[in-house]
C-alpha positions as CSV (number, residue, x, y, z in Angstrom):
1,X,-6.9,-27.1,-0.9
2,X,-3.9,-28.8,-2.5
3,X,-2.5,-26.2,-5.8
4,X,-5.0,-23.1,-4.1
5,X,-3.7,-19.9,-2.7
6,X,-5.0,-19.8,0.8
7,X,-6.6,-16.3,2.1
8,X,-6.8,-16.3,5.9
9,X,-9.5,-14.3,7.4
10,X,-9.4,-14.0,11.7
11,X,-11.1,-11.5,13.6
12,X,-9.1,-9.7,15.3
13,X,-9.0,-6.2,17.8
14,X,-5.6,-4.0,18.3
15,X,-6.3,-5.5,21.6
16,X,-5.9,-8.7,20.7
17,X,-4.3,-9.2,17.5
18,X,-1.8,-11.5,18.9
19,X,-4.0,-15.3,18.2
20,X,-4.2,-13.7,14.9
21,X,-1.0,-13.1,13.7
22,X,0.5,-16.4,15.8
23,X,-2.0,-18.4,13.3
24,X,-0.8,-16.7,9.9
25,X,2.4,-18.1,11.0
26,X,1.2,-21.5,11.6
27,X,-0.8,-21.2,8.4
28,X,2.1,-20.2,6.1
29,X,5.1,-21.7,8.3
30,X,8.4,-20.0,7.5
31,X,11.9,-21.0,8.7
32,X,13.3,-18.0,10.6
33,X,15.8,-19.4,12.9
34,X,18.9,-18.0,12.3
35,X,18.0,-15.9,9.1
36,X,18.0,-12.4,8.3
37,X,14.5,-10.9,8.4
38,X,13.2,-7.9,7.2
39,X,9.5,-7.0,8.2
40,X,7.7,-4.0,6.3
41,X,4.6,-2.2,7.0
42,X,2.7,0.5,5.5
43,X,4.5,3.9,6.6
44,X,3.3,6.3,3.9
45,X,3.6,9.0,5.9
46,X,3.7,11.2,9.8
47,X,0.4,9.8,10.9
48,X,-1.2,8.7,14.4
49,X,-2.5,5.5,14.8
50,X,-5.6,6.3,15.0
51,X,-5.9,7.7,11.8
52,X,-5.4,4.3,9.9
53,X,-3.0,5.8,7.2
54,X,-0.5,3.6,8.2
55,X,0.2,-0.4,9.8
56,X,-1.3,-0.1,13.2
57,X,1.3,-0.5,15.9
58,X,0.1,-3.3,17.8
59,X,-0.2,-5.2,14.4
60,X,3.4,-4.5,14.1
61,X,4.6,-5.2,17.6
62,X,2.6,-8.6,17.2
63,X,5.2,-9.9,14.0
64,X,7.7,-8.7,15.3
65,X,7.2,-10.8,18.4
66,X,6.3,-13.6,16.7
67,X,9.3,-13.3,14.8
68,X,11.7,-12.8,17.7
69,X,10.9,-16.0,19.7
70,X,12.1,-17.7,16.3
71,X,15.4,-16.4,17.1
72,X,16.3,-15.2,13.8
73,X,20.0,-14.2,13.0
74,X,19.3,-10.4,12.3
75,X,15.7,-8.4,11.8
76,X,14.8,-5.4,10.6
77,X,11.6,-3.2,10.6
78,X,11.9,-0.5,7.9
79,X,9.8,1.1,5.0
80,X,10.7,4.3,2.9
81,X,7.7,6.5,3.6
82,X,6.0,9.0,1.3
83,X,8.2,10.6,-0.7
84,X,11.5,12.7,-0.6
85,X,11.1,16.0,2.0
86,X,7.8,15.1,3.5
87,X,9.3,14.1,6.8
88,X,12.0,11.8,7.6
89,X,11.8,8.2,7.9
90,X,12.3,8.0,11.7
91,X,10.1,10.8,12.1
92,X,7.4,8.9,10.6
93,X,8.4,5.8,12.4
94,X,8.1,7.9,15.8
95,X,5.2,9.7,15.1
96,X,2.8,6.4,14.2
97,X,4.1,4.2,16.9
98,X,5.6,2.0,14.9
99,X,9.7,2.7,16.0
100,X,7.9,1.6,19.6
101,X,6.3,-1.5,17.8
102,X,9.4,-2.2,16.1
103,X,11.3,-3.3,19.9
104,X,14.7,-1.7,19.2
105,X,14.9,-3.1,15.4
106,X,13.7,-0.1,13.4
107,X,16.0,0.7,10.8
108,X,16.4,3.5,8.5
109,X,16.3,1.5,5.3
110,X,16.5,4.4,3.2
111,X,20.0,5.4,4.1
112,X,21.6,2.0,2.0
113,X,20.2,1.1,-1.3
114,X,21.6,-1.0,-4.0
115,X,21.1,-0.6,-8.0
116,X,19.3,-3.8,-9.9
117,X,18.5,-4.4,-13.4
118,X,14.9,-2.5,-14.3
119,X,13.6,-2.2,-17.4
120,X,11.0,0.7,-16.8
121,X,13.3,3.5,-15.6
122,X,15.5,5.7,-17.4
123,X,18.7,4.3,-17.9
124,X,17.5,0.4,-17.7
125,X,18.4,0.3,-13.4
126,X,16.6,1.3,-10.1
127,X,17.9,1.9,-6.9
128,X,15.9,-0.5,-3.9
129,X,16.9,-0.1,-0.4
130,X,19.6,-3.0,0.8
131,X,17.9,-4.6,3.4
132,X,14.9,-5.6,1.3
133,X,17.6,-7.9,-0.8
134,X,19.7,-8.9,1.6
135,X,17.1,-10.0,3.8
136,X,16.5,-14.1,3.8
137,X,13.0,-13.6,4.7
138,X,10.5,-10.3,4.1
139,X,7.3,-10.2,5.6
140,X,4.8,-7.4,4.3
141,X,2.7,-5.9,6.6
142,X,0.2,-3.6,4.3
143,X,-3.1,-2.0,5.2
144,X,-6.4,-2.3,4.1
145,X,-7.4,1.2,1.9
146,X,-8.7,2.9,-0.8
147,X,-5.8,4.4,-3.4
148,X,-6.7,7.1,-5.8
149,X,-4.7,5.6,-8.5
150,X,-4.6,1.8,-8.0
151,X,-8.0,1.6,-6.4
152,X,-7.1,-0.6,-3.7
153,X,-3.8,-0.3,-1.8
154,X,-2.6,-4.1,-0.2
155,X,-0.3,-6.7,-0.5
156,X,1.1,-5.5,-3.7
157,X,0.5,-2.0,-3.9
158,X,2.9,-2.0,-0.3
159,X,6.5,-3.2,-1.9
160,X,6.2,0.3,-3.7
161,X,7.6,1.4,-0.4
162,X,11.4,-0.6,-1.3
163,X,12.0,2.0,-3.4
164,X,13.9,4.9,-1.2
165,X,12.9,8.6,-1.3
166,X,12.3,10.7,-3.8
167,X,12.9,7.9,-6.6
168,X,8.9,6.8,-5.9
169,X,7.9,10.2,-6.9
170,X,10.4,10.2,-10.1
171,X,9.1,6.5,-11.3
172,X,5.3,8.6,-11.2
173,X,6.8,11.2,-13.3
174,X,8.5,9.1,-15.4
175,X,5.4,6.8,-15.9
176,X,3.2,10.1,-17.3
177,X,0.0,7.9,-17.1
178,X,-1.9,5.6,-14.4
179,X,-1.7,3.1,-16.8
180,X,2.1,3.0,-16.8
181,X,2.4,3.9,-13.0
182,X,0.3,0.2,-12.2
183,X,2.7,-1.3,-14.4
184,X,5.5,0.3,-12.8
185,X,4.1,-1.3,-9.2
186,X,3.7,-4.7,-10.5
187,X,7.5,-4.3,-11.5
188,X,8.6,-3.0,-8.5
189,X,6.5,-5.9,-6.5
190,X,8.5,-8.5,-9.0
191,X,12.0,-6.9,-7.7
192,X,11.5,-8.8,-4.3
193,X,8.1,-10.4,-3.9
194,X,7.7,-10.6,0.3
195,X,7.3,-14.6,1.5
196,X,4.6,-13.8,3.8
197,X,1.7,-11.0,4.0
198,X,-0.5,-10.3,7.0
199,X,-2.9,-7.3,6.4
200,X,-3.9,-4.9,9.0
201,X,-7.8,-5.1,8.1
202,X,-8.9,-4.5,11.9
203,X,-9.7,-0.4,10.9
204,X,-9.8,0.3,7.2
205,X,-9.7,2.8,5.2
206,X,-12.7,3.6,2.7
207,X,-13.3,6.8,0.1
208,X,-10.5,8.8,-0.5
209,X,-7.7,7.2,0.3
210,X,-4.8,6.3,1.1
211,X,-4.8,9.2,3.4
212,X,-8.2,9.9,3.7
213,X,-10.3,10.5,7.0
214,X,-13.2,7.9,6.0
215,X,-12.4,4.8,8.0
216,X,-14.4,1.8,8.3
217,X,-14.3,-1.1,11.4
218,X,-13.7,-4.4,9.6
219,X,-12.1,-6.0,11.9
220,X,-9.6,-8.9,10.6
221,X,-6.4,-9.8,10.3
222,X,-5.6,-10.7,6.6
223,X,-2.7,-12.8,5.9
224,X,-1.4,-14.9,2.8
225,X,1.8,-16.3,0.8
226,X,0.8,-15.1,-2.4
227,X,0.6,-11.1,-3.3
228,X,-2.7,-11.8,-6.0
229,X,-4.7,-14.0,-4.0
230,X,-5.0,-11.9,-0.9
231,X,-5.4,-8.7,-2.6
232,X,-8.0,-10.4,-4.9
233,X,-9.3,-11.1,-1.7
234,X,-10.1,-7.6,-0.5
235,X,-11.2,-6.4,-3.4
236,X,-14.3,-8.7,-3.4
237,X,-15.0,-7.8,0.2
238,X,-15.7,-4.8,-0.9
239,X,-17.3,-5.2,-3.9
240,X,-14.8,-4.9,-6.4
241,X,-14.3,-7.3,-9.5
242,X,-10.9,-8.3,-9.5
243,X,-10.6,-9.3,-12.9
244,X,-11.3,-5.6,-13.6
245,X,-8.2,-4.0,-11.7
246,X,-5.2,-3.5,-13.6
247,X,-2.5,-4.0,-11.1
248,X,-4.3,-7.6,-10.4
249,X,-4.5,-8.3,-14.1
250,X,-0.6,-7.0,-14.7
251,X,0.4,-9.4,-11.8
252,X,-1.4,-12.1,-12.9
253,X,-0.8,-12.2,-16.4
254,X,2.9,-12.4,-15.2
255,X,2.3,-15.2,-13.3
256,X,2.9,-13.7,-9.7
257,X,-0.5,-15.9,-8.6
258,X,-4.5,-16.2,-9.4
259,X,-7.5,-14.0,-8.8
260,X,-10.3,-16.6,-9.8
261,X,-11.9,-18.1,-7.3
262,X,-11.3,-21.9,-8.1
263,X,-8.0,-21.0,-7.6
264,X,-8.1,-19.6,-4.0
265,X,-8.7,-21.2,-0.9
266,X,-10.4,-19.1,1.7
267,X,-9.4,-20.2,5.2
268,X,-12.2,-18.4,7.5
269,X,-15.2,-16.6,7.2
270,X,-15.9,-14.3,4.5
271,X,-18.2,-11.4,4.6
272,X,-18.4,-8.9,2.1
273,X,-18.7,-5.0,3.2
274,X,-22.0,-3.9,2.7
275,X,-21.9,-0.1,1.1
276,X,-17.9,0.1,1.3
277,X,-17.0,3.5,-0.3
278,X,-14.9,3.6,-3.2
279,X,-12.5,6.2,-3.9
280,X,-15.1,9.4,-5.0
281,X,-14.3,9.2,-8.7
282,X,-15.7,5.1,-8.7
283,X,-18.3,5.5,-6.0
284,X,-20.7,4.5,-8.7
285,X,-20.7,2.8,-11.5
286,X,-18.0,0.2,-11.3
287,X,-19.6,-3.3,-10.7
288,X,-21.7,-2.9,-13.6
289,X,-21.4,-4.9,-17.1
290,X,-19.2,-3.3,-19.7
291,X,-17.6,-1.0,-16.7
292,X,-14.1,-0.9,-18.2
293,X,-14.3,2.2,-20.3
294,X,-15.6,3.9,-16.8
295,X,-12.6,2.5,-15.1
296,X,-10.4,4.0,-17.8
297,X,-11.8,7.2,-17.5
298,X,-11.8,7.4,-13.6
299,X,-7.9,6.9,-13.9
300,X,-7.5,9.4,-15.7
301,X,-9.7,12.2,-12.5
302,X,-8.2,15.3,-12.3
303,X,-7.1,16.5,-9.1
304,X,-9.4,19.2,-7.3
305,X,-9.1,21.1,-4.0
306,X,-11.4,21.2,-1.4
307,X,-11.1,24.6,0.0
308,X,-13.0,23.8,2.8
309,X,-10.5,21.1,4.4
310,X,-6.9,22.8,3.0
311,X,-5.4,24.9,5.3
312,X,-2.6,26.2,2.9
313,X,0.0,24.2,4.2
314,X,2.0,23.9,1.0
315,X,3.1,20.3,1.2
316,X,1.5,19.4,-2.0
317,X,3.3,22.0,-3.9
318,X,6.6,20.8,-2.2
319,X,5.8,17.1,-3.5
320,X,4.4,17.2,-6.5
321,X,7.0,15.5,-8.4
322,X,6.8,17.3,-11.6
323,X,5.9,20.9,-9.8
324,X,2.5,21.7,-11.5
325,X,1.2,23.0,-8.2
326,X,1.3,26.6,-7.3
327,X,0.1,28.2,-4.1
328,X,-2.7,30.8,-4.9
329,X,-4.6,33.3,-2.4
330,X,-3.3,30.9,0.0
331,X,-4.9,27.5,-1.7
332,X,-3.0,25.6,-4.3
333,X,-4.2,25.7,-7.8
334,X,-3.3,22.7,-10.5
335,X,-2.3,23.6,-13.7
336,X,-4.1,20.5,-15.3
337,X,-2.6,20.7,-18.7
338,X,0.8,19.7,-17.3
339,X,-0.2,17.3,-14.5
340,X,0.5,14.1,-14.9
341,X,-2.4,12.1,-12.8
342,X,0.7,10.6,-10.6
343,X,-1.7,11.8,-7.5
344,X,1.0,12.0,-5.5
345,X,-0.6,15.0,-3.9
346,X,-3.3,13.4,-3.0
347,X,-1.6,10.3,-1.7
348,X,0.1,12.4,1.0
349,X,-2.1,15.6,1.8
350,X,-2.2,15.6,5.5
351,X,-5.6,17.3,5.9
352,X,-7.1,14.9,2.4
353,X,-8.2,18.0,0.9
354,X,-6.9,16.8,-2.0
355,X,-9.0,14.5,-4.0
356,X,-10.4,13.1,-7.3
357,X,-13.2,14.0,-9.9
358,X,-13.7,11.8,-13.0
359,X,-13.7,14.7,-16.4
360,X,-17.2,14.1,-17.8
């Protein structure tokens, strides 16, 4: 085991999560006594628990526990959900659960943000919220989903979220490409990588995600010191080569930690996820030899509506970041000359009418 990442896998219920989450500790040992901690979890957007968009409460409430009986100096439970206008962060907080889960240490951490060296945006700088660098400790809590853009949305995909408000939707703009955009996340992810990760895999998302209404019972709780590992992790389970995804690859090639298997240590029992559903434009095709020019092309679907799942509510039109989206006979209509395959409209339809076909 000695030089491996270790993966650990524990079945797990939001009934009983607890065992779980006291072992990730035990597993990956952090000193919290007296140090400021800031635990994040996936928040992308209003959601009930039930619908698996977000970190399940009980997941949350768990860490936080854990982490409180370590008597740390200060913690804080924050995220900057979805982005700017689409409901406000305690709203989001409220609606999911997770301000209840959070035992009196939610915090807005959208209200203070602080501006550090970043090469990518405009003018060479990039506002993240305070807490995540003044924390001592961070502790991601991500979910396990599909992502139209980045495939799989986990341990690295979730420290887009330190970036407050609108400023995620201007980075997709500003990135014009999903090429660009996963490079932009494995940036973002080297701003402040988290010390500790433990996934909410217990109900997963499958399909269309990250919002999507396709879940899938896995049952686990994921959790890992190293970003690469555990994410390289998922995407076997379900079938995925993780050589093959970009953000993995980025991250990697940077030296943020290994997706080969010799280099990973899987502590628990794995078991892949027979007929998991991949986001609709990779649903076939993927795990096949020579699949990278497919993978290109799937990256760059083109948004569609399904008319039979919108109800006209507008919200994509009021978030689409570079305003491509018009409302139509009472169904919004893409102007696919000017869009920039950000998918943010997508990402954070409420109804996932919304979704992705690969241009053949």
């Amino acid at each position: 085991m000695s030089g491996k990442h270790v993966v650990m896998l524990r079945p797990a219920s939001y009934d009983a999560c607890r065992a779980a989450v006291d072992n990730a500790f035990e597993l990956f040992p952090l000193n919290l006594t007296g140090k400021k901690v800031l635990i994040k979890p996936n928040v992308l957007r209003q959601s009930a628990p039930e619908e698996a968009v977000t970190t399940h409460p009980a997941v949350l409430r768990a860490v936080v526990e854990r982490v409180l009986e370590c008597k740390p100096d200060a913690l804080w439970v924050g995220d900057n959900p979805g982005v700017e206008g689409y409901g406000s962060n305690e709203d989001c907080f409220r609606f999911s659960g997770l301000k209840d889960a959070a035992g009196g240490h939610y915090v807005n951490i959208s209200e203070r943000s602080t501006v550090v060296p970043f090469a990518p945006a405009a003018e060479g700088k990039i506002q993240v919220s305070f807490a995540v660098l003044e924390a001592d400790i961070v502790i991601s809590v991500p979910k396990f989903k599909t992502h139209g853009l980045t495939l799989l949305t986990g341990a690295i995909k979730n420290s887009y979220g330190i970036l407050p408000g609108g400023l995620k939707g201007r980075l997709h703009q500003r990135a014009g490409n999903p090429g660009a955009f996963q490079r932009m996340v494995v940036e973002v992810f080297k701003l402040r990588a988290p010390d500790l990760f433990i996934m909410d895999a217990i109900l997963g998302m499958q399909g269309n995600g990250p919002a999507g209404k396709d879940l899938r019972h896995i049952g686990l709780i994921m959790a890992s010191d190293n970003a690469v590992a555990m994410d390289a992790v998922m995407a076997a389970m379900v079938g995925l080569d993780p050589r093959k995804l970009p953000v993995l690859a980025l991250a990697a090639e940077q030296g943020l930690g290994s997706f080969e298997k010799d280099d990973i240590c899987i502590d628990g029992e794995f078991k892949p996820l027979h007929d998991f559903k991949l986001p609709p434009m990779l649903e076939s095709g993927y795990a096949t030899p020579g699949a990278q020019p497919f993978i290109d092309r799937a990256l760059m679907a083109r948004v569609v509506v399904n008319g039979d799942l919108c109800t006209g509510c507008g919200e994509c039109v009021e978030i689409c970041p570079d305003n491509v989206l018009v409302m139509e006979d009472g169904l919004p209509r893409v102007d696919h000359g000017k869009c920039i395959r950000c998918y943010c409209c997508q990402e954070l339809c409420p109804h996932s009418a919304i979704q992705l076909k690969v241009e053949v």
